[in-house]
Short mmCIF file of the C-alpha atoms (twelve columns), coordinates in Angstrom:
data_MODEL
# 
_entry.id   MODEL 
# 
loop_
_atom_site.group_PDB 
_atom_site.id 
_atom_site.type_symbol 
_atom_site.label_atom_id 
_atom_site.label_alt_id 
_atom_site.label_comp_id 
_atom_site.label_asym_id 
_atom_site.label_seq_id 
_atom_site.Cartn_x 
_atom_site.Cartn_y 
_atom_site.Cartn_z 
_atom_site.pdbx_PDB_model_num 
ATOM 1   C CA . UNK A 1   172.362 70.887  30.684  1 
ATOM 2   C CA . UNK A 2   170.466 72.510  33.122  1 
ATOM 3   C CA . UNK A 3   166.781 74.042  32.692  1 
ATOM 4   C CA . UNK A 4   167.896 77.336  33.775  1 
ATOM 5   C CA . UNK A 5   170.748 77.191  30.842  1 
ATOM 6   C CA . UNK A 6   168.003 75.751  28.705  1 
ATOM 7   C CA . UNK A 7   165.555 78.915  29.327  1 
ATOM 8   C CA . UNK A 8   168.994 80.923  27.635  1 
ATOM 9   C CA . UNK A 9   168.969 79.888  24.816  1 
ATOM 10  C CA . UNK A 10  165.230 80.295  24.019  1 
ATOM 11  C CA . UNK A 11  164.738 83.975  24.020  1 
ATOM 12  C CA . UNK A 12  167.656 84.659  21.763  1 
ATOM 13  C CA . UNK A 13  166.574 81.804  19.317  1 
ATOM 14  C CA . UNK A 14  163.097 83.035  19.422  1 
ATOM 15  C CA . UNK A 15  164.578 86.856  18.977  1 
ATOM 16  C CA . UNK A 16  166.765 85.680  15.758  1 
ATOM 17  C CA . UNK A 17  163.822 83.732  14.200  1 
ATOM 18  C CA . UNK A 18  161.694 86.448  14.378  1 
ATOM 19  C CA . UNK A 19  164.394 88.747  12.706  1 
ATOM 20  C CA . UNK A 20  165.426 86.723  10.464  1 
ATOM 21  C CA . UNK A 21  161.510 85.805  9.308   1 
ATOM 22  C CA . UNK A 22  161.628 89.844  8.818   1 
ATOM 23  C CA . UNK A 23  164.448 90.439  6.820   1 
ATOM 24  C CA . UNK A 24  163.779 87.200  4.774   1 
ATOM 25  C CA . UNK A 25  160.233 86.797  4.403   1 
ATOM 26  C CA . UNK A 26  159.599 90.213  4.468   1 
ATOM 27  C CA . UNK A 27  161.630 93.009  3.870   1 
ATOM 28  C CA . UNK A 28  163.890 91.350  1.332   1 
ATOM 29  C CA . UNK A 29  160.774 90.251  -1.249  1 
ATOM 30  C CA . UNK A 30  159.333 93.800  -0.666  1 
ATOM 31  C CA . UNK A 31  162.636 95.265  -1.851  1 
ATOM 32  C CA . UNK A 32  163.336 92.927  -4.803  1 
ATOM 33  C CA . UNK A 33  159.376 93.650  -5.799  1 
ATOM 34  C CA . UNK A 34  159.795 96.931  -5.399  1 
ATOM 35  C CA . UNK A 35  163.247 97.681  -7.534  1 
ATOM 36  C CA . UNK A 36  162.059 95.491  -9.822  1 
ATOM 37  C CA . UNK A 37  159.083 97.709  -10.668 1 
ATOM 38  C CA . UNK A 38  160.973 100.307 -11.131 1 
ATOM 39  C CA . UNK A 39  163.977 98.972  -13.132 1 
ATOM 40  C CA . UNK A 40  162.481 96.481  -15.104 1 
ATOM 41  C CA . UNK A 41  158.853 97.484  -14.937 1 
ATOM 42  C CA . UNK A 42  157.667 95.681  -17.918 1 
ATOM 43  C CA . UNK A 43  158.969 92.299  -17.385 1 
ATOM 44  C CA . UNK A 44  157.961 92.270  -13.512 1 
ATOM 45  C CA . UNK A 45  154.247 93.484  -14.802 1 
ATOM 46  C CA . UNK A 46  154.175 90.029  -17.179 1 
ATOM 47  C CA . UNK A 47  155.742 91.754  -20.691 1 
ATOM 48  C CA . UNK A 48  152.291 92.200  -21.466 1 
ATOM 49  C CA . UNK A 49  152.080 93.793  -24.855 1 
ATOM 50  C CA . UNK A 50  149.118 96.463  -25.545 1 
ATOM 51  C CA . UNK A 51  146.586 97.392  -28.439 1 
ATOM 52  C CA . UNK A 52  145.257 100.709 -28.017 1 
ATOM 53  C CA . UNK A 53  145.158 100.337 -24.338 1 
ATOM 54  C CA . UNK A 54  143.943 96.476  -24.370 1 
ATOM 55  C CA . UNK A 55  146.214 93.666  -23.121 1 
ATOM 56  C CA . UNK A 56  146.202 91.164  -26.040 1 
ATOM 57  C CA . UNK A 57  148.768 88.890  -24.705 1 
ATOM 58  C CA . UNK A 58  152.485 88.541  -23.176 1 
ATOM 59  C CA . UNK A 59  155.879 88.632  -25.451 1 
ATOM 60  C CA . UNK A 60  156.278 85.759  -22.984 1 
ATOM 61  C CA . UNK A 61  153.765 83.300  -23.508 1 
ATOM 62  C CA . UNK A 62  152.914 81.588  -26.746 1 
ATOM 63  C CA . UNK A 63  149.336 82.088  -28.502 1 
ATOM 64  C CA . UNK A 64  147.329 79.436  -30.255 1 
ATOM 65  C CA . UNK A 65  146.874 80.863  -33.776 1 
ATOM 66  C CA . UNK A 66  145.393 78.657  -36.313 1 
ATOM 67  C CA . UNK A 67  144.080 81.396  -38.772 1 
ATOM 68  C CA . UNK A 68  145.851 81.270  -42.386 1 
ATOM 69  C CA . UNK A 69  145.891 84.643  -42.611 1 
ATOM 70  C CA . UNK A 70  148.640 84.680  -39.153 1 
ATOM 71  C CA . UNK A 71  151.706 83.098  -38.610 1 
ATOM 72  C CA . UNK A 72  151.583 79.813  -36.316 1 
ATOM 73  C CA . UNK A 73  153.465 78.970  -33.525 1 
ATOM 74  C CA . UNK A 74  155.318 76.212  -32.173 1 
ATOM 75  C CA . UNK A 75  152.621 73.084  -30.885 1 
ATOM 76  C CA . UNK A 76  151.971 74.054  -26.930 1 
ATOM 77  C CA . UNK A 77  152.189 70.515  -24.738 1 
ATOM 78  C CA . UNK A 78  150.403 72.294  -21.732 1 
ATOM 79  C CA . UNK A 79  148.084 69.528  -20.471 1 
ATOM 80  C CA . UNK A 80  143.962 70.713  -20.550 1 
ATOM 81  C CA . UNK A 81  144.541 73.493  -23.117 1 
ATOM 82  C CA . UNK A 82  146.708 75.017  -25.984 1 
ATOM 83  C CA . UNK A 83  149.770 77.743  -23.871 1 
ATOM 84  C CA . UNK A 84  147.634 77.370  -20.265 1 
ATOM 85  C CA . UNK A 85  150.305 78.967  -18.412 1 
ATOM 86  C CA . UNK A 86  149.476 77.713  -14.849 1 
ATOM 87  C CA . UNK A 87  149.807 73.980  -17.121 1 
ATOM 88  C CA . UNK A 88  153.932 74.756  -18.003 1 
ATOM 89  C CA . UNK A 89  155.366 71.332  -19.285 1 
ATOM 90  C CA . UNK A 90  156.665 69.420  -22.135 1 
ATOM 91  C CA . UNK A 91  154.932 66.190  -23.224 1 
ATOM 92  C CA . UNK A 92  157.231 64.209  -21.444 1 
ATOM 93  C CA . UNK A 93  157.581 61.505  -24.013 1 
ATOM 94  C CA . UNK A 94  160.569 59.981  -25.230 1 
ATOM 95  C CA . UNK A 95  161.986 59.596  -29.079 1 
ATOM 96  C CA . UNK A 96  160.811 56.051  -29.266 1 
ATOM 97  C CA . UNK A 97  157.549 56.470  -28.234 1 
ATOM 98  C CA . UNK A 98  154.898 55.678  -31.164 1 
ATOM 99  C CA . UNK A 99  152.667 58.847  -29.276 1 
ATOM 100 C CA . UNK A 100 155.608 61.500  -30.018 1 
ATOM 101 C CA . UNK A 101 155.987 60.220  -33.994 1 
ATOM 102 C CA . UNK A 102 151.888 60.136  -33.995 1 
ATOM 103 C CA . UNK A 103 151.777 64.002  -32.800 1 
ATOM 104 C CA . UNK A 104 154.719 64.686  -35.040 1 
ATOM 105 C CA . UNK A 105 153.247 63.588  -38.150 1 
ATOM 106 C CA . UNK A 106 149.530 65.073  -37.600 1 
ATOM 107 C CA . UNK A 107 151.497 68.306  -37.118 1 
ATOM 108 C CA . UNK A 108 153.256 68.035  -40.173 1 
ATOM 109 C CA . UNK A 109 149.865 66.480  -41.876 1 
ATOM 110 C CA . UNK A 110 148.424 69.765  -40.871 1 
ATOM 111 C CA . UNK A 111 151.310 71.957  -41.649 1 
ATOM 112 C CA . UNK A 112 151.173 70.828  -45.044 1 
ATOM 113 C CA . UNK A 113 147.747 70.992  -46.035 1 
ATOM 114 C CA . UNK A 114 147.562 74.563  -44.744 1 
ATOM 115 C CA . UNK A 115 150.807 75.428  -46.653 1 
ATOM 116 C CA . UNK A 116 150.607 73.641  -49.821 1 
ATOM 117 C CA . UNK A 117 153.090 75.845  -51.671 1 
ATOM 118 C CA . UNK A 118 155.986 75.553  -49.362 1 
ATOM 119 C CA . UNK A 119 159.077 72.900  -49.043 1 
ATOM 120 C CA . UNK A 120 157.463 69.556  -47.835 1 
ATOM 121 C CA . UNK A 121 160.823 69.765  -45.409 1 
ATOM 122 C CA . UNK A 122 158.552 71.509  -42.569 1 
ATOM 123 C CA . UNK A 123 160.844 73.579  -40.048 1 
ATOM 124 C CA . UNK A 124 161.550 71.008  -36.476 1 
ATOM 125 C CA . UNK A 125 160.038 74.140  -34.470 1 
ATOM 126 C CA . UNK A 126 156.688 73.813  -36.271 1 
ATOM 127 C CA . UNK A 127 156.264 70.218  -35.216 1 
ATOM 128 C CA . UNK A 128 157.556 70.030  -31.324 1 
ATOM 129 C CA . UNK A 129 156.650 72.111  -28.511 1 
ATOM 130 C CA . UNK A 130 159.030 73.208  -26.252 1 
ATOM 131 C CA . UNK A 131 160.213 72.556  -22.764 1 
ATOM 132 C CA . UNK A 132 157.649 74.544  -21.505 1 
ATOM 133 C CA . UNK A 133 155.152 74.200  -23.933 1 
ATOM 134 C CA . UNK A 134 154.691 78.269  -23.858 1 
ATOM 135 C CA . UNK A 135 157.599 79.028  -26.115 1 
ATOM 136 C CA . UNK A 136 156.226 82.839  -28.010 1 
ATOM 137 C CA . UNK A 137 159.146 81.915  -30.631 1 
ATOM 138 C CA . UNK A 138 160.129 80.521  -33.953 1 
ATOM 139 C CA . UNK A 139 162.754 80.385  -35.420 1 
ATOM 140 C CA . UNK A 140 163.266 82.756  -38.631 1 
ATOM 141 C CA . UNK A 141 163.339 79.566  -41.078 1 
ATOM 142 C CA . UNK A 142 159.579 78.877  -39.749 1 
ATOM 143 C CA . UNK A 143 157.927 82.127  -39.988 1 
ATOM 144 C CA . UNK A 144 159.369 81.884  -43.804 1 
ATOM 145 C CA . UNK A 145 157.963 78.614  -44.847 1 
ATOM 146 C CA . UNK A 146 154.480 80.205  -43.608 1 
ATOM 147 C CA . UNK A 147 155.077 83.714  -45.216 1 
ATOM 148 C CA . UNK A 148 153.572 82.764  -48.686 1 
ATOM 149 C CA . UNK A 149 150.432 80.971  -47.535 1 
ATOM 150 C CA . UNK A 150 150.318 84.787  -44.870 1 
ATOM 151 C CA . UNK A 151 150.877 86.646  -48.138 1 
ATOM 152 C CA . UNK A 152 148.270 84.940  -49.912 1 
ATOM 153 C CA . UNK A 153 145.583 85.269  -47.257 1 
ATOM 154 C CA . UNK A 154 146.183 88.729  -46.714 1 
ATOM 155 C CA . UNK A 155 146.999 89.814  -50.287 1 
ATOM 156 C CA . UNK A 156 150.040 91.053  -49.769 1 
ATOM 157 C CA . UNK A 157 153.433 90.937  -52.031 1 
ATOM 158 C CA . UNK A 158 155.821 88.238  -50.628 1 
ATOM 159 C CA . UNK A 159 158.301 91.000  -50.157 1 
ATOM 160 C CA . UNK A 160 156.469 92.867  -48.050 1 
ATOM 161 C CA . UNK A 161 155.480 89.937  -45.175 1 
ATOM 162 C CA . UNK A 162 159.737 88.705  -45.631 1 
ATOM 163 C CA . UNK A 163 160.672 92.141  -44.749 1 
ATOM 164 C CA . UNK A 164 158.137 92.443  -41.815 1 
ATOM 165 C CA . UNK A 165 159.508 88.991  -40.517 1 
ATOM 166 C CA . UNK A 166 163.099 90.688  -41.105 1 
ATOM 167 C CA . UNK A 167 161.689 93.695  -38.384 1 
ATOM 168 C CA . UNK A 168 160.200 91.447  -36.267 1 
ATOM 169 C CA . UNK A 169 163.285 88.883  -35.807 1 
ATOM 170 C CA . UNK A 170 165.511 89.332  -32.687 1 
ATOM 171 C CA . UNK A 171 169.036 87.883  -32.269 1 
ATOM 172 C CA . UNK A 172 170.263 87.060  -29.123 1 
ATOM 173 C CA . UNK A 173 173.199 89.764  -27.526 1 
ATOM 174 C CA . UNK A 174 176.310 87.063  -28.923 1 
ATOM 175 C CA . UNK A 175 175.766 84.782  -31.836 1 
ATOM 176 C CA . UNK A 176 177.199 81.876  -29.924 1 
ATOM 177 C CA . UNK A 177 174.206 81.928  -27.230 1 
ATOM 178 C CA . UNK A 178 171.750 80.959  -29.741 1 
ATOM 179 C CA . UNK A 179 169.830 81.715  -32.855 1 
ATOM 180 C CA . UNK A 180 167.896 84.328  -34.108 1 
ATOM 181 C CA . UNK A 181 163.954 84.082  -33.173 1 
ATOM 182 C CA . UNK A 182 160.819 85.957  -34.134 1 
ATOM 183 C CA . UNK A 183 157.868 86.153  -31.497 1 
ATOM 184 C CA . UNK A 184 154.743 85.460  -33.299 1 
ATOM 185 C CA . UNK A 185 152.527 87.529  -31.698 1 
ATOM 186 C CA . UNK A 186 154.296 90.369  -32.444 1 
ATOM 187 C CA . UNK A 187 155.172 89.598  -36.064 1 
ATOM 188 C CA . UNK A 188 151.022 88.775  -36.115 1 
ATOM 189 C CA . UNK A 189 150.918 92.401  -34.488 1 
ATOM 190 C CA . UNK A 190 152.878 94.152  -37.415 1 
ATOM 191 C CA . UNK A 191 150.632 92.464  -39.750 1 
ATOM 192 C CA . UNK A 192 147.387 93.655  -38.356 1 
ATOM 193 C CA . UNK A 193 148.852 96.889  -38.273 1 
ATOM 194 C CA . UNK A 194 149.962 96.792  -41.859 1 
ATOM 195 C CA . UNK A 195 146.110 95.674  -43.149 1 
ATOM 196 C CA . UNK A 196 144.280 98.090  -41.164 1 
# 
């Protein structure tokens, strides 16, 4: 090949690369940002849920709460600190390591104590983080082995918290994809809202 056939193929190379770096890197994640604002401007802003005009957290994103007046979430395995999103992991630890049954049965330990009046059988949701660690959901089973120590702290009929768990529980669009949830922020929402 000669240098003069060489110098040929250069320019259009160059010409395509530069293109290409502009649709690409450019104009196509300008145009995805951009519809996305519009169409689903909620989820592309974080799903950031607001109190009277104050963020107080994302529908996405699990919170730490350890008051017994709230419903607790699932145990967050983000490394330096409780649902650190910029941390997103599991625990990484297998069934038959002594660790895993250690966290496992401090969880339950502290389930228990804190809910004295419910089954000893403590939901498998309560006890394990997730893949993630940042799971916002529990499964309905969960928020209603805590609703009587809730109802208790709050002073509220049992009725009242199982029917606010009933608002706050979302099933997924067919039964077969999986089971019905209820974010615990939200549901924690609804129950500030109620005492107020």
């Amino acid at each position: 090949m000669t240098t003069a056939t060489r110098h040929s193929y250069v320019r259009p190379s160059l010409v395509l690369l530069g293109l290409f770096t502009l649709i690409t890197g450019v104009a196509y994640p300008m145009l995805t940002t951009g519809l996305s604002d519009v169409v689903f401007r909620s989820q592309a802003q974080g799903s950031i849920i607001f109190e009277a005009g104050k963020p107080v957290g994302s529908a996405l994103i699990g919170q730490n709460f350890t008051r017994k007046d709230y419903f607790w979430g699932r145990p967050s395995a983000t490394s330096d600190s409780a649902y650190n999103p910029l941390a997103s992991s599991g625990s990484n630890l297998a069934v038959s390591n002594p660790a895993l049954d250690k966290a496992v049965a401090d969880h339950v330990a502290a389930l228990r104590a804190a809910n004295p009046q419910s089954s000893p059988q403590v939901p498998v949701d309560l006890v394990t983080a997730s893949a993630s660690g940042l799971d916002p959901h529990i499964s309905v089973a969960a928020a209603r082995w805590q609703a009587q120590r809730v109802a208790a702290a709050r002073k509220l009929p049992q009725d009242q918290v199982d029917e606010l768990i009933t608002q706050n529980t979302s099933s997924p669009l067919l039964s077969f994809i999986g089971d019905p949830v209820v974010n615990v922020l939200q549901l924690n929402l609804a129950l500030d809202k109620l005492t107020q």
